[in-house]
C-alpha positions as CSV (number, residue, x, y, z in Angstrom):
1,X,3.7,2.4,-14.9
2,X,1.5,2.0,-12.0
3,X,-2.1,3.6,-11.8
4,X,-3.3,5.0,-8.4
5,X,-6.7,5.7,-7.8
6,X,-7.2,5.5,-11.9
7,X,-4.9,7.8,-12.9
8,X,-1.1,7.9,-13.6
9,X,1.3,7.8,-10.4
10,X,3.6,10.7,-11.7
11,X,0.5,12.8,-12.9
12,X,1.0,14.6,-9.4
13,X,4.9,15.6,-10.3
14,X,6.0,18.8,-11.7
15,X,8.1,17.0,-14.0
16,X,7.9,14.3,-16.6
17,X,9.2,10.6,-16.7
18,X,11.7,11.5,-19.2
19,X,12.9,14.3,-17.5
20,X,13.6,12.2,-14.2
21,X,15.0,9.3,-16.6
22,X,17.3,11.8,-17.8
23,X,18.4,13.9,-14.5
24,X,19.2,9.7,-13.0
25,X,21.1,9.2,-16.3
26,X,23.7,12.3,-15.8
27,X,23.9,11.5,-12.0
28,X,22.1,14.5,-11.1
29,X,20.4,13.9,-7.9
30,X,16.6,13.1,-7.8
31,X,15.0,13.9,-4.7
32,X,11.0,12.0,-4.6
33,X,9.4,12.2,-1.1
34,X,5.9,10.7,-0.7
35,X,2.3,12.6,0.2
36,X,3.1,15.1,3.0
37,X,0.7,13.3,5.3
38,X,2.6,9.6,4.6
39,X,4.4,9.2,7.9
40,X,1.3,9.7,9.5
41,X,-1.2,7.1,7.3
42,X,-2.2,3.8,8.4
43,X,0.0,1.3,6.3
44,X,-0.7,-2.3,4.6
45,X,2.1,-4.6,5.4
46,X,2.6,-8.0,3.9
47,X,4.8,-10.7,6.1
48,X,6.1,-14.6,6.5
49,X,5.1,-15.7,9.5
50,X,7.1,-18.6,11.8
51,X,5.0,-21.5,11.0
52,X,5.7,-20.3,7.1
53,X,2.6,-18.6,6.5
54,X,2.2,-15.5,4.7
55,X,-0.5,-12.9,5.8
56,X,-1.1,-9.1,6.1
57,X,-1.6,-6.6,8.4
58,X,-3.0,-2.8,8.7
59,X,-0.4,-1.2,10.9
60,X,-0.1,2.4,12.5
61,X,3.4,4.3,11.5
62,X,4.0,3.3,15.2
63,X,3.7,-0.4,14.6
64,X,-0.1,-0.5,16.5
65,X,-1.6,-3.0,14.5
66,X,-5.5,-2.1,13.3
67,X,-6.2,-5.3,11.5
68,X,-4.7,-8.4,10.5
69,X,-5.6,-11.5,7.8
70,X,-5.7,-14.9,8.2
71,X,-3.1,-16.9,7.5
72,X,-2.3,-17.4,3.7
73,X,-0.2,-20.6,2.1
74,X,1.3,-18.8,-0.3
75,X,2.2,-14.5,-0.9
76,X,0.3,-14.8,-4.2
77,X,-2.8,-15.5,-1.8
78,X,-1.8,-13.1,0.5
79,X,-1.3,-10.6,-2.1
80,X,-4.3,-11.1,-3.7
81,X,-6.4,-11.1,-0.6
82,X,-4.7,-7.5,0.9
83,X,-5.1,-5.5,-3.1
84,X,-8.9,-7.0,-2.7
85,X,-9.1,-5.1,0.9
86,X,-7.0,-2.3,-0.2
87,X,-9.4,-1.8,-3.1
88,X,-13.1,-2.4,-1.5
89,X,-12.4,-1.1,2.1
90,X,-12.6,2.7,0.8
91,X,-16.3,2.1,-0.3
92,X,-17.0,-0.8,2.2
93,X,-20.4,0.0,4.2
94,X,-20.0,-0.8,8.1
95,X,-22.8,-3.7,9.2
96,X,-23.6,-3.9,12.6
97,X,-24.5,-7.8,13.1
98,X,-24.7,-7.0,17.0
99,X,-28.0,-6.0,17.4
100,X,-30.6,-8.8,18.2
């Protein structure tokens, strides 16, 4: 199971693992929906490029993108290179390197 932020992804669900395993089992329906604010967040997205490059990009929900990578040879790189982003970039200080 995947940890966000340290902590257990279905910590914030009423129910437990083994109850949803067992309401998809009988075929009862199983409704999840993400954070209320998701359709509005800023979202990482990782994609092939023509020349066969891999990269990724920080997109709007309305496709404006807000930054992009360089290009990567293979996902694993590309991968690597957006989780290291995803997990600095919260605490990241901003540098002004224009003054002179």
């Amino acid at each position: 199971m995947d940890l966000v932020n340290g902590r257990d992804e279905l910590a914030e669900f009423d129910l437990h693992e083994e109850e949803i395993d067992s309401m998809l089992k009988t075929g009862e329906p199983v409704e999840v929906v993400g954070p209320p604010d998701a359709a509005t967040r800023p979202r990482f997205e990782l994609y092939r490029g023509s020349s066969r490059h891999y990269g990724w990009r920080l997109a709007t929900p309305d496709g404006r993108v807000l930054a992009s990578s360089t290009d990567y040879l293979t996902k694993a790189d590309a991968l690597s290179a957006v989780h290291a982003v995803m997990t600095a970039g919260s605490g990241a200080p901003l540098v002004d390197r224009t003054a002179g």
